[in-house]
C-alpha positions in Angstrom: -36.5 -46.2 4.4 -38.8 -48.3 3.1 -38.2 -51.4 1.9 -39.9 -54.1 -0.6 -40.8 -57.9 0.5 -37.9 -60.1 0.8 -36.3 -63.8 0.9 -35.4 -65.6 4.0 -31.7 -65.8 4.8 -32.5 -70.1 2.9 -34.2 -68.3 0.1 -37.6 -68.2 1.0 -40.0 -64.7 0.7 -40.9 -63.9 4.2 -44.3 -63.0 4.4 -45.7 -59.4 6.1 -46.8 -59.7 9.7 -47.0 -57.0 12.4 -46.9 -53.8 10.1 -43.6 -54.8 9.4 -41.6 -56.0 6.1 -38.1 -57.0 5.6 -35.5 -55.6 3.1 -34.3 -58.1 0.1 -31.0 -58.7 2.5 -32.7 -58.8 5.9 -28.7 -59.1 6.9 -28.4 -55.4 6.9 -31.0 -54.5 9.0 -33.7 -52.9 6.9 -36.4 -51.0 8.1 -40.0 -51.3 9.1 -43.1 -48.9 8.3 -45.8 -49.1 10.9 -49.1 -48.3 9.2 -50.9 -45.3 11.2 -54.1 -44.2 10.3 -53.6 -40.6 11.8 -50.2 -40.2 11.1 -47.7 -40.5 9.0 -45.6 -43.8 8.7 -42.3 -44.0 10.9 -39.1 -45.6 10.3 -38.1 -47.6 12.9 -35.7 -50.6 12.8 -37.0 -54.1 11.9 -36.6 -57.3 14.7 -32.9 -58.6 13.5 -32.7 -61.6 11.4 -30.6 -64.4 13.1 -28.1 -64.0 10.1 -27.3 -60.5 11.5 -23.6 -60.0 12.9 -23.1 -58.2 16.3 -21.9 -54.4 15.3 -23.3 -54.0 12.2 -24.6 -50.8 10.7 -27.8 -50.4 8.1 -27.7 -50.0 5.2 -28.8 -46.0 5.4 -26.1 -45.7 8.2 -28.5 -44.1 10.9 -28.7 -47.8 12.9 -26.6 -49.7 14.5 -27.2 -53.6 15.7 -25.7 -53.9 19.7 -26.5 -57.5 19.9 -29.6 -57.0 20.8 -31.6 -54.4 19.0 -31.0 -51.2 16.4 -30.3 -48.3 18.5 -29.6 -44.9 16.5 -26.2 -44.0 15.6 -25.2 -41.0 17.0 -24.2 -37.7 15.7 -20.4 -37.6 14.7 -19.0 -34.2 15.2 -17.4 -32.3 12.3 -13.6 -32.1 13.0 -13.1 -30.8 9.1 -12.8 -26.9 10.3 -10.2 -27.6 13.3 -7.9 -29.9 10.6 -8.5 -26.9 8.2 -7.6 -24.0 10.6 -4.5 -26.4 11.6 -3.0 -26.5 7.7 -3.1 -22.9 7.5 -1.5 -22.2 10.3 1.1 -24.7 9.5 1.3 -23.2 6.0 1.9 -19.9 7.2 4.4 -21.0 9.1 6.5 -22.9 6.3 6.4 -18.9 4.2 7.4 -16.8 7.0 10.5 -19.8 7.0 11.1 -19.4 3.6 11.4 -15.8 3.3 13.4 -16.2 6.2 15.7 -18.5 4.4 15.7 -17.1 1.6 16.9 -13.5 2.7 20.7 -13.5 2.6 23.2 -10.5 2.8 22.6 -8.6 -0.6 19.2 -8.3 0.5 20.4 -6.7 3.8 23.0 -4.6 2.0 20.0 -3.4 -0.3 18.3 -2.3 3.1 20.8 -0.7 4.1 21.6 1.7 1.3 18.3 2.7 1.1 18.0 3.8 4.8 21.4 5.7 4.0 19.9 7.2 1.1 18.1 10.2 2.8 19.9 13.2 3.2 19.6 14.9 6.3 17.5 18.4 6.7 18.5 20.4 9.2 16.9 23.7 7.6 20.7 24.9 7.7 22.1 26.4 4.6 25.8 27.6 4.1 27.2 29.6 2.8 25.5 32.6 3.7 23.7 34.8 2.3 20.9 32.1 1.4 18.1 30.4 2.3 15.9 26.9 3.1 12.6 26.0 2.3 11.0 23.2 4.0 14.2 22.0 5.5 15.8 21.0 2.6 14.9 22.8 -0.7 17.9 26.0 -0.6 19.2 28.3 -3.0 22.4 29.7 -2.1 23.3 33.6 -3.4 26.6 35.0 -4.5 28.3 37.3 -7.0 25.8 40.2 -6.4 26.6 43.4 -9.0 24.8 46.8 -9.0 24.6 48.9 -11.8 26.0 46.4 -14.5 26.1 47.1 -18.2 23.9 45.1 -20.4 26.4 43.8 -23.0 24.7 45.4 -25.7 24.2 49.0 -27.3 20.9 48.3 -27.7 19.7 46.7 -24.5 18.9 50.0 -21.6 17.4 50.0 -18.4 14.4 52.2 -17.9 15.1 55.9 -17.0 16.6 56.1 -13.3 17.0 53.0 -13.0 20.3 50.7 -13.5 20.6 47.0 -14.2 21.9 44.1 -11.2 22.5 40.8 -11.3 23.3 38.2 -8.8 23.9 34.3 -9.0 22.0 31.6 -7.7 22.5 28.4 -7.4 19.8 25.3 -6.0 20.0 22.1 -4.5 16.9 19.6 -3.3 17.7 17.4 0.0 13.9 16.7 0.1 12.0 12.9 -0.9 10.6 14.9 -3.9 11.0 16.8 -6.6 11.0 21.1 -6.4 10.9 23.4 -9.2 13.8 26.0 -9.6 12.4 29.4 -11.9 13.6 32.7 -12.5 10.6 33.8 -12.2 10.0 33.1 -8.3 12.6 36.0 -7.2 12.3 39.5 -7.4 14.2 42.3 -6.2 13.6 45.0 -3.5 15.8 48.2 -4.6 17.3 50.4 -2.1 13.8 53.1 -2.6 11.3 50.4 -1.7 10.2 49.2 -4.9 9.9 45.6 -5.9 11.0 44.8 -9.2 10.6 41.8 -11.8 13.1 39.7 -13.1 14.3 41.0 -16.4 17.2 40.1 -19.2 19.7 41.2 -21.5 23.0 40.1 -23.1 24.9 40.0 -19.8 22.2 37.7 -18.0 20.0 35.9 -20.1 17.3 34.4 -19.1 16.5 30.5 -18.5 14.7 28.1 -18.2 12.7 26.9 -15.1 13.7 23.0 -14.4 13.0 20.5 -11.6 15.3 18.8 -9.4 15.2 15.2 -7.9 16.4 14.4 -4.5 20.0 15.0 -4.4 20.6 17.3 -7.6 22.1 20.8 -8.0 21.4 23.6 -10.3 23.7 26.7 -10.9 25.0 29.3 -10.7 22.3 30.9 -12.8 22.1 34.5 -13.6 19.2 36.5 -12.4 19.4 39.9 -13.6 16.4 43.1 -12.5 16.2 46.9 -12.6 16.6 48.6 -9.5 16.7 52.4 -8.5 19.3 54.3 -9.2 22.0 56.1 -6.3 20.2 53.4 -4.0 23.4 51.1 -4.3 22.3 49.9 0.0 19.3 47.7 1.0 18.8 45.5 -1.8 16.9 42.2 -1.0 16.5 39.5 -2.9 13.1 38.1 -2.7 12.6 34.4 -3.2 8.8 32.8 -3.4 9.5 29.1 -3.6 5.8 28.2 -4.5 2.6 29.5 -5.2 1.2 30.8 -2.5 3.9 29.8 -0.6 5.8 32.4 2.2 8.8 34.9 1.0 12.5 34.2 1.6 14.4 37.5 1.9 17.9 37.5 1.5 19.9 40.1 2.2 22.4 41.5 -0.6 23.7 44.9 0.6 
């Protein structure tokens, strides 16, 4: 700080002596400059004016007067981050309280219903014959017939063989939907040979759907060719997914 020439505390301009001059209120302790010819001026505290009262800071706030002379004030330490770091804490506090509060016994009853929702999987499947894939995706098999008529003059099986059909019906205890398709069984005849699902008046065919957790499909109809005279040994060959493994279920 550097101040201008001044007054007297009775209204006189106090004139410059000892390198030193006096702020326009000499009352709140202005600075001096000390004129160095190799360095540059520093700021030091003026002599106090009688007029100046025990305690009192200057004007720049970086002296204080002890009665005596200016000493520095010292460095106040910055309490700002531990008051900050205090609200949050207390704020978090005051929302984990309100939740609190504010959950009541619907919100528990809503808890509760959805840990009951799940149905169990226990890779069990009754009743038999059937099967389960991924402990809790199973088609169940019943109402197996060999050598069938097709319900229609027009509607033959290739030479040697016969028609068969056999119901099926689905049901999803997994947490996600599974597709149920004709198309992912075939049969194994009595002679070995794997064959395709096919359709005719007796069995038409239908359409692949998927099933959400808890849902049912069925019966449905699956009707193939098989070998003829080879009425023992069929399987019924179920491929849940692509690439998936084969479920074989026995149906004579």
């Amino acid at each position: 700080m550097s101040p201008q020439g001044s007054h007297s505390t009775s209204g006189e301009r106090l004139d410059h002596h000892d390198g030193c001059s006096r702020a326009s209120r000499p009352w709140r302790g202005a600075a001096c400059v000390i004129r160095v010819t190799t360095a540059p001026a520093v700021s030091k505290p003026c002599p106090a004016p009688r007029a100046i009262i025990d305690g009192m800071y200057s004007p720049d706030g970086r002296w204080w007067w002890n009665g005596s002379q200016w000493v520095p004030v010292p460095a106040r330490r910055r309490s700002w981050p531990w008051i900050v770091g205090v609200a949050a804490v207390v704020l978090l506090v005051l929302v984990v309280a309100a939740a609190a509060a504010n959950s009541g016994a619907p919100g528990r009853a809503v808890a509760a219903a959805s840990v009951a929702a799940p149905i169990a999987r226990d890779g069990s499947c009754a009743p038999q014959p059937c099967a389960n894939d991924n402990y809790g995706w199973i088609v169940t098999v019943n109402g197996f017939r060999y050598d069938v008529p097709s319900g229609s003059p027009f509607e033959r099986p290739e030479p040697g063989n016969v028609y068969a059909t056999v119901s099926v019906t689905f049901t999803n205890r997994l947490n996600r939907e599974e597709h149920a398709d004709p198309f992912n069984f075939v049969l194994l005849d009595g002679a070995g040979v794997k064959h395709a699902v096919s359709w005719f008046t007796s069995c038409p065919l239908w359409a692949g759907v998927n099933l959400t957790t808890g849902a049912t499909l069925g019966p449905k109809c699956l009707g193939f060719q098989a070998t003829g005279d080879r009425p023992a040994g069929l399987v019924l060959v179920w491929t849940p997914r692509f690439g998936g493994g084969d479920y074989d279920v026995p149906l004579s």
